[in-house]
SEROVO-885991 format. One record per residue (C-alpha): residue number from 1; x, y, z; residue in one letter. Coordinates in steps of 0.25 Angstrom, whole numbers, plus 5000, padded with zeros to 4 digits. Example, Ala and Ser with C-alpha at 12.3 -4.5 7.8 and 13.67 -1.06 7.14 Angstrom:
REM residues 2
1; 5049; 4982; 5031; A
2; 5055; 4996; 5029; S
END
This chain:
REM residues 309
1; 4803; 4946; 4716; X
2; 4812; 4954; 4706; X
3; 4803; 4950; 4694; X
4; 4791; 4956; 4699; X
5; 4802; 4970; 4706; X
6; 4806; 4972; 4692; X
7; 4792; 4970; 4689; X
8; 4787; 4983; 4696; X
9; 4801; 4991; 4695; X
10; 4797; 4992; 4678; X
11; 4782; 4994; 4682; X
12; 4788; 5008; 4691; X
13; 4791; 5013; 4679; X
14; 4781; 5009; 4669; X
15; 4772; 5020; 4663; X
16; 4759; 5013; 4659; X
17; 4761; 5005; 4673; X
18; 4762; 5018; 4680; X
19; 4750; 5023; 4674; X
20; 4742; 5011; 4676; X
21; 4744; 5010; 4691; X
22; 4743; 5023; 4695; X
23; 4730; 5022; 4686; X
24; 4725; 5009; 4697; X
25; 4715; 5014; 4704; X
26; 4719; 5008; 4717; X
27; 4735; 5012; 4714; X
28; 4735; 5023; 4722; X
29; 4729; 5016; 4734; X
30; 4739; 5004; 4734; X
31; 4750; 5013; 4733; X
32; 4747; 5019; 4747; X
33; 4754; 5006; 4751; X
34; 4768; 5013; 4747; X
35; 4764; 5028; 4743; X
36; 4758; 5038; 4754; X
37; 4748; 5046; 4744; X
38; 4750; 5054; 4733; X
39; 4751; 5068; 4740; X
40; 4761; 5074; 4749; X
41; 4750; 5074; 4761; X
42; 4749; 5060; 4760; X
43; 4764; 5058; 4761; X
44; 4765; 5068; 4774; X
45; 4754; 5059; 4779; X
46; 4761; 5044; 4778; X
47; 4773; 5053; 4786; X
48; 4767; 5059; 4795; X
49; 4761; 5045; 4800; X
50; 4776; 5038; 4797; X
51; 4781; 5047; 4806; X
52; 4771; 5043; 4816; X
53; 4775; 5029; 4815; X
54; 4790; 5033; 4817; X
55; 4794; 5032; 4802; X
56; 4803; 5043; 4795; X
57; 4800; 5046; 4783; X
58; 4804; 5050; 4768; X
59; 4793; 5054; 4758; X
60; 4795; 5053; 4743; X
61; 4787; 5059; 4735; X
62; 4785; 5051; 4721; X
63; 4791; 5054; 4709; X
64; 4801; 5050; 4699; X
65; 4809; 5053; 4685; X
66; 4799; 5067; 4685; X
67; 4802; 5072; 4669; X
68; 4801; 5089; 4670; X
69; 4806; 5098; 4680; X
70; 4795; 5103; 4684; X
71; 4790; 5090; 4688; X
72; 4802; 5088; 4697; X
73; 4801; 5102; 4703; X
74; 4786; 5098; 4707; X
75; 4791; 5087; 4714; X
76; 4802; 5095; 4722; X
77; 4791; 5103; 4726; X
78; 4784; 5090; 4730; X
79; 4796; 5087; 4742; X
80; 4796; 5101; 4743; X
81; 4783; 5099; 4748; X
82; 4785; 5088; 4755; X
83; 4795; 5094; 4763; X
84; 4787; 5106; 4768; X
85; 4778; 5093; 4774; X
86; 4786; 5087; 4781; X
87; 4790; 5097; 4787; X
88; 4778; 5104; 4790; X
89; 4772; 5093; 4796; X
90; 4785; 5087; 4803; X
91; 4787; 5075; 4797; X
92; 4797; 5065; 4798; X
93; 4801; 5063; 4784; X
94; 4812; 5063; 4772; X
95; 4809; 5066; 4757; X
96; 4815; 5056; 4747; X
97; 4818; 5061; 4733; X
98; 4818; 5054; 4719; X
99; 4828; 5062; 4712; X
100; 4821; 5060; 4697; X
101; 4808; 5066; 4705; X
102; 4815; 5079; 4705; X
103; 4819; 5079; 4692; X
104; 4833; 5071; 4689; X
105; 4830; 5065; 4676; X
106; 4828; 5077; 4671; X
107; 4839; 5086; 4678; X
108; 4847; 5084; 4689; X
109; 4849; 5099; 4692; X
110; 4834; 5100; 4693; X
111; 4835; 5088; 4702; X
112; 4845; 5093; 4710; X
113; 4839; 5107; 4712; X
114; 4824; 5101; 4716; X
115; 4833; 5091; 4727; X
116; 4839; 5101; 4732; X
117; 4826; 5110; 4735; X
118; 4820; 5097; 4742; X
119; 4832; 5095; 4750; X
120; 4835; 5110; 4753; X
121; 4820; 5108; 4758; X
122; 4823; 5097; 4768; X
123; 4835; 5102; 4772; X
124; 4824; 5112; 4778; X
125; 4816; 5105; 4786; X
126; 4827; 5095; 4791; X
127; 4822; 5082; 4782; X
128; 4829; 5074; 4771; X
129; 4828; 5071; 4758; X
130; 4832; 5057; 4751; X
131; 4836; 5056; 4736; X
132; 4827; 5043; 4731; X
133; 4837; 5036; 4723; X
134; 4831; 5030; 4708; X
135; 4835; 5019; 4698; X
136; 4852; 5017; 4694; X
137; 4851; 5028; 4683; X
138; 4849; 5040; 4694; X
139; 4857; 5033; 4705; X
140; 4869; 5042; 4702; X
141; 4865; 5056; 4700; X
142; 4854; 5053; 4713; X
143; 4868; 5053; 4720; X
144; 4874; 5063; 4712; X
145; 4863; 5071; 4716; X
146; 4861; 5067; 4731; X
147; 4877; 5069; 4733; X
148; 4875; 5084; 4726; X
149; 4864; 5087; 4737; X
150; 4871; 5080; 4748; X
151; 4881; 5092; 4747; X
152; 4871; 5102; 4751; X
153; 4862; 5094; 4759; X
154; 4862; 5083; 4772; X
155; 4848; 5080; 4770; X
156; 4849; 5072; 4757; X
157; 4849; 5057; 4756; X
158; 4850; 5047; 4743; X
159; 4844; 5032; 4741; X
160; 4854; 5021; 4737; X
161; 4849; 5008; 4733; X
162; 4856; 4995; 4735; X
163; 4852; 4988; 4723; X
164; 4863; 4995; 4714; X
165; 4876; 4992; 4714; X
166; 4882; 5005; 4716; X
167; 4877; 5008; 4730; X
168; 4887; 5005; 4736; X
169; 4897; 5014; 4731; X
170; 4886; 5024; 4733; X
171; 4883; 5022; 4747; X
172; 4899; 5023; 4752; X
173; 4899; 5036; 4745; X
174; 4886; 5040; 4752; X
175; 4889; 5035; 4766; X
176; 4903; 5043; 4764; X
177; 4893; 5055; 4761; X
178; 4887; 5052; 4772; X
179; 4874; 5052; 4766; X
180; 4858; 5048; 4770; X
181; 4857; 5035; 4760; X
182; 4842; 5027; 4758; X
183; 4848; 5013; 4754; X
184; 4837; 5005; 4747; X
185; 4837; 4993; 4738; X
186; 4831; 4998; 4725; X
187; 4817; 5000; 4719; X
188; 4821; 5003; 4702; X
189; 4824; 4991; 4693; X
190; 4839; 4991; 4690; X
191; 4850; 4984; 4680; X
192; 4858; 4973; 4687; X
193; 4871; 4979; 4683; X
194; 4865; 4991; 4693; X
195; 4859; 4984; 4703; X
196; 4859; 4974; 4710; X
197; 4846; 4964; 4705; X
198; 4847; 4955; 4716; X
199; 4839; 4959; 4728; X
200; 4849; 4952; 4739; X
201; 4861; 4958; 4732; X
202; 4854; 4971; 4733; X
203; 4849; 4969; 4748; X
204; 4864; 4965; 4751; X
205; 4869; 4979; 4746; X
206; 4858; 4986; 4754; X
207; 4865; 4980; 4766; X
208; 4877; 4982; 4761; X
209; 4877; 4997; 4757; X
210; 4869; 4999; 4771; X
211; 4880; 4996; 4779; X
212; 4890; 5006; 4771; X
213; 4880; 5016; 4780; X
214; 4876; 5009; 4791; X
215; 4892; 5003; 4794; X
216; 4899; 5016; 4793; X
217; 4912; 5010; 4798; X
218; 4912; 5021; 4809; X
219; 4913; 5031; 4798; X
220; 4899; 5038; 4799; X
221; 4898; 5048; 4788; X
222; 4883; 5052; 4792; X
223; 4877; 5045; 4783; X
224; 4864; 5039; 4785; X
225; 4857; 5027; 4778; X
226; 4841; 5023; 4777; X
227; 4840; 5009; 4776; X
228; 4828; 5007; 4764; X
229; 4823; 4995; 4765; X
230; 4811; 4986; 4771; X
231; 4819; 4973; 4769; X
232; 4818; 4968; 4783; X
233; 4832; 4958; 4780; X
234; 4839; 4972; 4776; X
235; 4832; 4978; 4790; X
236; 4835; 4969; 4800; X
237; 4851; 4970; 4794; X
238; 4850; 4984; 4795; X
239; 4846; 4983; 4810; X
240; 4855; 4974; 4814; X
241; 4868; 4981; 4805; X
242; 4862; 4994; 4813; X
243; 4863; 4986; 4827; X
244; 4876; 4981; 4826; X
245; 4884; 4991; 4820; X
246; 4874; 5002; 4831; X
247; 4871; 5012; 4817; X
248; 4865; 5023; 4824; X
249; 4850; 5026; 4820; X
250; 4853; 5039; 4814; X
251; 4863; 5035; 4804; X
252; 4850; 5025; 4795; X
253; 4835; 5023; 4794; X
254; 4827; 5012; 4788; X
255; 4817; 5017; 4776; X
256; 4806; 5010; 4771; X
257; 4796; 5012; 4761; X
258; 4780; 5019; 4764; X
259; 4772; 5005; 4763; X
260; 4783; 4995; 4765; X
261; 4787; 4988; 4778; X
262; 4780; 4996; 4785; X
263; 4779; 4988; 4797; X
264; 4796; 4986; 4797; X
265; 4796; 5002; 4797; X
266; 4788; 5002; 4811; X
267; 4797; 4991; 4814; X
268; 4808; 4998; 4813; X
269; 4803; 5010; 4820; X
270; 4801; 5004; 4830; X
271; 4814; 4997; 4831; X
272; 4820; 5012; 4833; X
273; 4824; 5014; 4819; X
274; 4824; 5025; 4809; X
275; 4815; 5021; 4799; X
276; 4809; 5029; 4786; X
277; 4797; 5028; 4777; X
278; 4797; 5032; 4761; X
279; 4787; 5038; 4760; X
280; 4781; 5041; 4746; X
281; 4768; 5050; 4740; X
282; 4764; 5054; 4727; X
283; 4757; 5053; 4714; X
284; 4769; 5046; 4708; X
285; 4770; 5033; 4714; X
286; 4769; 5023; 4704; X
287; 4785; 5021; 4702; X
288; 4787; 5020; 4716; X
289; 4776; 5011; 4719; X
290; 4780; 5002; 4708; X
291; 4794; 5001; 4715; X
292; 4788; 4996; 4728; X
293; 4781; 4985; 4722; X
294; 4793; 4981; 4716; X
295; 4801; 4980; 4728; X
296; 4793; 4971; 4737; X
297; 4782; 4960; 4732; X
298; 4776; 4962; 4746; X
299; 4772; 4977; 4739; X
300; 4765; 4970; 4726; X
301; 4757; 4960; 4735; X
302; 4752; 4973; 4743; X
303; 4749; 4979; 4729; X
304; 4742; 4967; 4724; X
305; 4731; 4965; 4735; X
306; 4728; 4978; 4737; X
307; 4724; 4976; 4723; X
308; 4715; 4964; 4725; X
309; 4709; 4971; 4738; X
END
């Protein structure tokens, strides 16, 4: 339903939209569906019981394009935070980072520097941290920036997204890196001269640039790719691409979404295979929220009857 993707995609970043649902009484409660809670305890709470389950997991906490530095500095200090969590209490769990959270539109020096404390922090308590790539406009100075900390840390990832046209080239020069990629489709609205528009061309590159990582040619650079998807199509390729050419476990993960599929993620589990939940808390959850309903109408029909209910 591309009509109705493009739809949700404007609404993400509509002011009087944004204002008007987080104003719905009952916004905040549909949103559980895709959000743990607002706070950092509810967060370490969804991860604690993930882990139970035998899920891994990557913890996002909300927040884009902030517009003072200050703003961005209290959202380092909010990883920072996390961090010291997971940690304290033993959790099982990555941190993914939106690079505009910490403060790229407004410097990338300040950008950089807060990074670095976040990843400096993980380092410390041996976890990971995963740049969250963004719309076309940042893709380049998100790997500019990735490839500037990948020089002083092994504990950095980066997002590519299949629908642009670009990737590939991006993902060779990644995999010779040897770096930890998330491939996903694409959750922002995009020009056709920059992306692909079609979901089938876009879900053939998806398989495509997966196998540059999962292929290797017998030329393992240590890189290591998580498989971002809940398209079960794309799944079951992957399994059987992973069978026949015996990719060792440790070299990929699947990663799916908090609230999505979350039946195939047990599946999966117990299938024997690494599998990883994005998991996201906070007060700002409107954008994200808004890009889930547009990438599945199965997430707009749960929305709508839990309004009718």
């Amino acid at each position: 339903m591309p009509v109705l993707r493009d739809a949700f995609l404007k609404l993400s970043t509509n002011r009087a939209a944004h204002k008007a649902v987080v104003g719905f009484p009952l916004s905040r409660k549909i949103t559980r569906r895709f959000v743990a809670g607002e706070t950092l305890e509810d967060a370490m709470a969804v991860i604690q019981r993930v882990n139970g389950e035998g899920l891994l997991a990557t913890v996002d906490h909300l927040g884009e394009s902030v517009t003072n530095a200050e703003e961005a500095r209290r959202a380092k200090d909010d990883y920072l935070r996390a961090l010291n969590a997971i940690q304290q209490h033993q959790l099982q769990s990555h941190v993914s980072v939106k690079l505009t959270h910490m403060g790229l539109d407004i410097d990338p020096e300040l950008c950089l520097a807060n990074m670095r404390e976040i990843v400096s922090k993980a380092k410390q308590i041996d976890t990971k941290v995963r740049i969250d790539m963004e719309d076309s406009t940042r893709t380049q100075i998100t790997l500019n920036i990735f490839k500037t900390l990948r020089e002083e840390f092994e504990n950095i990832g980066v997002v590519i997204q299949a629908y642009l046209y670009r990737s590939e080239a991006d993902m060779r020069e990644l995999y010779n890196m040897g770096a930890r990629v998330r491939l996903c489709k694409g959750a922002y609205k995009e020009p056709p001269d920059v992306a692909f528009p079609l979901k089938k061309d876009t879900d053939a590159n998806f398989l495509k640039l997966a196998q540059i990582f999962l292929g290797a040619n017998g030329n393992y650079t240590g890189a290591h790719l998580a498989l971002a998807t809940h398209d079960v199509k794309i799944i079951d390729w992957a399994k059987q691409y992973i069978r026949e050419h015996q990719v060792p476990y440790d070299r990929f993960e699947f990663q799916m979404l908090y609230g999505i599929r979350s039946d195939l993620q047990h599946q999966l589990v117990r299938e024997g295979y690494p599998m990883r939940v994005y998991i996201p808390y906070g007060s700002q959850w409107y954008p994200y929220f808004m890009r889930r309903l547009a990438e599945r109408p199965a997430n707009v029909i749960f929305l709508v009857s839990n309004l009718f209910k």
